[in-house]
N, C-alpha and C positions, 0 to 999 in steps of 0.2 A: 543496501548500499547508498541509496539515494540521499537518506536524512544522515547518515551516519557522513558523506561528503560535505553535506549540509552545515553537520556540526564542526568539522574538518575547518572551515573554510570561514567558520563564523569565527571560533578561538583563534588562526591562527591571523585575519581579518581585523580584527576588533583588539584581542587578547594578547596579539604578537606570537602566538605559541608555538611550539615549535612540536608537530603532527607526526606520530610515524602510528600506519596502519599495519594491525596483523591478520592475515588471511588465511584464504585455502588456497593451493595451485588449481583447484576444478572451479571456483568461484567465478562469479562475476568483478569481485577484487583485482583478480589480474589482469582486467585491462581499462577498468576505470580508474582506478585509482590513481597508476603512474598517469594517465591522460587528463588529470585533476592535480597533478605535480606535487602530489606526496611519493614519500619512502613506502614500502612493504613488507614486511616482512612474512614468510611463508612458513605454516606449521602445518601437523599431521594431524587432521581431524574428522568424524564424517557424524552418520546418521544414526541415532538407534531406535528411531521408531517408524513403522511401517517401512521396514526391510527385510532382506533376508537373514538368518541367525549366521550365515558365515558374514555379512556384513556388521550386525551387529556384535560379534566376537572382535572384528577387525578394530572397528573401534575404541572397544574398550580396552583391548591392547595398545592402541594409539594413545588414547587418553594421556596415561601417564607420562608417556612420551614429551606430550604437545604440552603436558602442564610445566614438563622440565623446562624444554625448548622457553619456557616462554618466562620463566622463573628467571632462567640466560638474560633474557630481552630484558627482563624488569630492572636486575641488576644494573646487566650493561647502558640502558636508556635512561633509566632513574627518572623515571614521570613522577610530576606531580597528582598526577590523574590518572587512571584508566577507565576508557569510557566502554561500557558492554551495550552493543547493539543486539543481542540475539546473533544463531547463525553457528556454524560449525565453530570457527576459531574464537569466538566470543570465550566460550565455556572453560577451556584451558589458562588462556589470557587473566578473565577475570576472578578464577582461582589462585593463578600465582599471584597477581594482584592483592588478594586476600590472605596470603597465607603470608606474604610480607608485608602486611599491613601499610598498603599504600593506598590511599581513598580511590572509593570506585563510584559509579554511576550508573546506574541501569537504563537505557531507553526501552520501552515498550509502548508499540502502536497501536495493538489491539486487546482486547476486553481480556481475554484469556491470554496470560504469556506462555510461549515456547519452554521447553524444558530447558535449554540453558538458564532463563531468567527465571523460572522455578526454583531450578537449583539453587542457585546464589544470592535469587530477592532477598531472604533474611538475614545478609551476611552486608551487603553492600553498604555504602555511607550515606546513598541516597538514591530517588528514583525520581526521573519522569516518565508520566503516563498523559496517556490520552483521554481514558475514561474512569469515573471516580471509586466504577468498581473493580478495578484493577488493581486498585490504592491496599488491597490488603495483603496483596502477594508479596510487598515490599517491605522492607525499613524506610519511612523518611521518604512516604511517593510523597512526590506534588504533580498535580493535575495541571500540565503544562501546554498539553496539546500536540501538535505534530508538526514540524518544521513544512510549511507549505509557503512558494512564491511567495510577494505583497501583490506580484502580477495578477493572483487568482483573486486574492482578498480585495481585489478593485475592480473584478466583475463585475458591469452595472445589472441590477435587476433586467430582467427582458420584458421589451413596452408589448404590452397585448397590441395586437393583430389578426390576421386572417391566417397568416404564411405559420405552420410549424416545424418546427427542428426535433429529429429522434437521434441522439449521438451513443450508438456503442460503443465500447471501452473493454477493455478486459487485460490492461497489461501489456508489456511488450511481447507475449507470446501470443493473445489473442485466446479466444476461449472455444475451444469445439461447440461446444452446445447451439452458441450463437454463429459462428458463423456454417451452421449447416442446417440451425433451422429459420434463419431470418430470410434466405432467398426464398425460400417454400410460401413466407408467410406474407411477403415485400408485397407483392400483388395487392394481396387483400386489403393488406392496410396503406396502404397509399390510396385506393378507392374509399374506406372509409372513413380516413382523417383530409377532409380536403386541405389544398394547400400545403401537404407535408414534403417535406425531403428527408434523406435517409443520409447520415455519415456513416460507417462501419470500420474501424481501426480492425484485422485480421489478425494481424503479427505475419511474422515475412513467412513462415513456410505456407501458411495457409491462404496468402493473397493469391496464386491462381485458381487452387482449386472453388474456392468464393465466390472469384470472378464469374469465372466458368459458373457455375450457382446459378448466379443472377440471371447469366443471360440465356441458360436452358429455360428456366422457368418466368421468363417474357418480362421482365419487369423494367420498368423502363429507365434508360441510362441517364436520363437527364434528373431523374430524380433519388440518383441515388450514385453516393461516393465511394468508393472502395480500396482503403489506402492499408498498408501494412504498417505504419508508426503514423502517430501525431506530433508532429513537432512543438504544435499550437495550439496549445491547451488552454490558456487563457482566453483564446480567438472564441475555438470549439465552444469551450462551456459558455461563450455570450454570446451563442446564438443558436444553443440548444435549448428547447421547451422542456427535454425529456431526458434522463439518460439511462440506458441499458448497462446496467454493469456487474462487476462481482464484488466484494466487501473486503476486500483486504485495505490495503491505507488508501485503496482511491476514495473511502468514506470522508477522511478527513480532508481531501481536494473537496468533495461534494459540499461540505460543509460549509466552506471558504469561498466558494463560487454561490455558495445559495441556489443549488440546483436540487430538482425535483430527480427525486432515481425510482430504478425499479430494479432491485437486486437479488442478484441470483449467487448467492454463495457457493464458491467451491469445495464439493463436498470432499473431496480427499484431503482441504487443508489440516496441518497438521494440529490435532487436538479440537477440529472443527471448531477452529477460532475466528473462522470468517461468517457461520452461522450466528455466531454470540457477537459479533460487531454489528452487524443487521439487525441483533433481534434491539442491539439499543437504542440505535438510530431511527428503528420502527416505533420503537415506545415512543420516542421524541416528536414523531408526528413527521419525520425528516423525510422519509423514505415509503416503500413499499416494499415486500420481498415474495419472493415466488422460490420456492425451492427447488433442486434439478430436478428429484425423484418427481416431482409432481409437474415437472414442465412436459408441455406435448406443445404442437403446433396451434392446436386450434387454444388452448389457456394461453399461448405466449399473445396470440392475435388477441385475445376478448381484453387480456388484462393491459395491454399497448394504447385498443383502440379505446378502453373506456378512461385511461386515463388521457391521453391527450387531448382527446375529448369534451374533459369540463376542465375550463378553465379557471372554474371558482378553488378548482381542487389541486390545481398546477401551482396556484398562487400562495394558497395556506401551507402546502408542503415545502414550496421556495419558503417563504418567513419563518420554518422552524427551519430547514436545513442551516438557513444564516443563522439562525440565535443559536446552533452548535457551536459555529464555528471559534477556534481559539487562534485570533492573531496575536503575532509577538512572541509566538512559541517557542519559535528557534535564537530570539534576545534570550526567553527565561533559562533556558537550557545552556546556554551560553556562562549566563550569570552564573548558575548552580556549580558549574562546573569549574568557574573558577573562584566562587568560594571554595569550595573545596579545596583546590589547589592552594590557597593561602594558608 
């Protein structure tokens, strides 16, 4: 929802366009969206992979449903464009789209697309993607990048010093993994990174039990932050040395800030599309990764305290994470999108 507001806000901004979103009633749509002061419209759509078979039956009975429903909307709206972000209501949307031959767009943020974008990649007028091997899935990709702040993209490098910064991250839900085994391991590595401090974003159900964490296992509070959202991402990442995270589109923030990570892909994502965004950014020199299967306490501590540690190696991984990064992303995409419409 975030780049898909993004692009909402750039067309209707720049373009004058006139925006209406379609979603799901379970989504995160219903309530950013009206709070972003677009229209919505609401179809019947859900999941068919890694569910249950009465869910995946449900579905596919919806399908046709939501393709009608939205075949309505095309007629009744008469867009120039429709633009497919991935996502349940994507998939119906960008088939009526298709089957009334009204130009479509694809966005994809990660290496491997979701089966919506499967579906339809060779059907659509055009695609932006992130990365250049994603470009096959499509008709007509262009390697655009990811609509990310200019706030991130003006990150200053961070001046060497004695003092370092470790910033976890994981989304606004926050990741189990990390926040149950980084109080276990705080200790240790605040004794062997001198000078370090510790931020830790949770996500909200998990900030007391974290809290509580910390402070069973002695670690000390002045060195260490424990918030359930970041509002201050731009802040965060210039005045992190380090960052702890998972691979979904926070790769392309990491990019844009020029920040050194150490990623732990989410192994349930769908089609384990967040392993294949890490393993590119690891080719690039950008990153690091550690896998869950292979995370324990004592690898998460060796491979923290050895990267903060050398500073020749913080600095080389900053200079490729920045030559990732693609500013102007969310101009091209803009652009594309109303070519198209012309």
């Amino acid at each position: 929802m975030i780049p898909a507001l993004a692009i909402g806000r750039e067309l209707r901004d720049r373009y004058g366009a006139e925006i209406r979103f379609v979603g799901t009633a379970r989504g995160l749509e219903t309530k950013l969206v009206p709070e972003a002061g677009f229209p919505l419209e609401l179809v019947r759509s859900g999941q068919l992979k890694n569910v249950s078979l009465a869910t995946r039956i449900r579905t596919m009975l919806d399908l046709p449903l939501g393709v009608l429903h939205c075949i309505q909307l095309v007629r009744k709206f008469r867009p120039n464009v429709v633009v497919g972000v991935g996502g349940y209501a994507s998939g119906p949307a960008m088939i009526a789209a298709i089957l009334l031959r009204v130009p479509t767009l694809a966005y994809e943020p990660n290496a491997v697309p979701g089966m919506t974008n499967r579906l339809v990649g060779k059907y659509v007028s055009a695609a932006a993607v992130n990365f250049p091997e994603t470009a096959k899935y499509f008709r007509n990709a262009t390697v655009t990048g990811v609509p990310v702040r200019d706030e991130i993209f003006a990150v200053p490098d961070r001046t060497p010093g004695a003092e370092r910064r470790l910033l976890i991250t994981a989304g606004s839900n926050g990741a189990k993994i990390f926040n149950e085994t980084l109080p276990v391991i705080a200790t240790s590595l605040l004794e062997r990174v001198s000078s370090l401090s510790i931020v830790h974003q949770t996500g909200e159900r998990a900030l007391p039990a974290t809290r509580e964490a910390y402070v069973q296992n002695g670690v000390d509070p002045a060195k260490v932050v424990v918030t359930a959202f970041l509002n201050d991402m731009p802040q965060q990442y210039a005045a992190a040395d380090l960052v702890l995270a998972r691979a979904g589109s926070t790769v392309a923030e990491l990019a844009a800030a020029g920040k050194p990570a150490l990623l732990v892909p989410l192994p349930t994502a769908a089609d384990d599309h967040q392993r294949k965004n890490a393993e590119l950014v690891v080719q690039g020199g950008a990153a690091e990764m550690l896998l869950q299967s292979e995370l324990t306490p004592e690898i998460l501590l060796e491979r923290l305290t050895g990267f903060l540690t050398d500073r020749e190696r913080l600095q080389k991984t900053s200079a490729a994470a920045r030559a990732m990064g693609k500013p102007g992303a969310l101009k091209k995409i803009g652009e594309m999108i109303a070519g198209l419409g012309r």
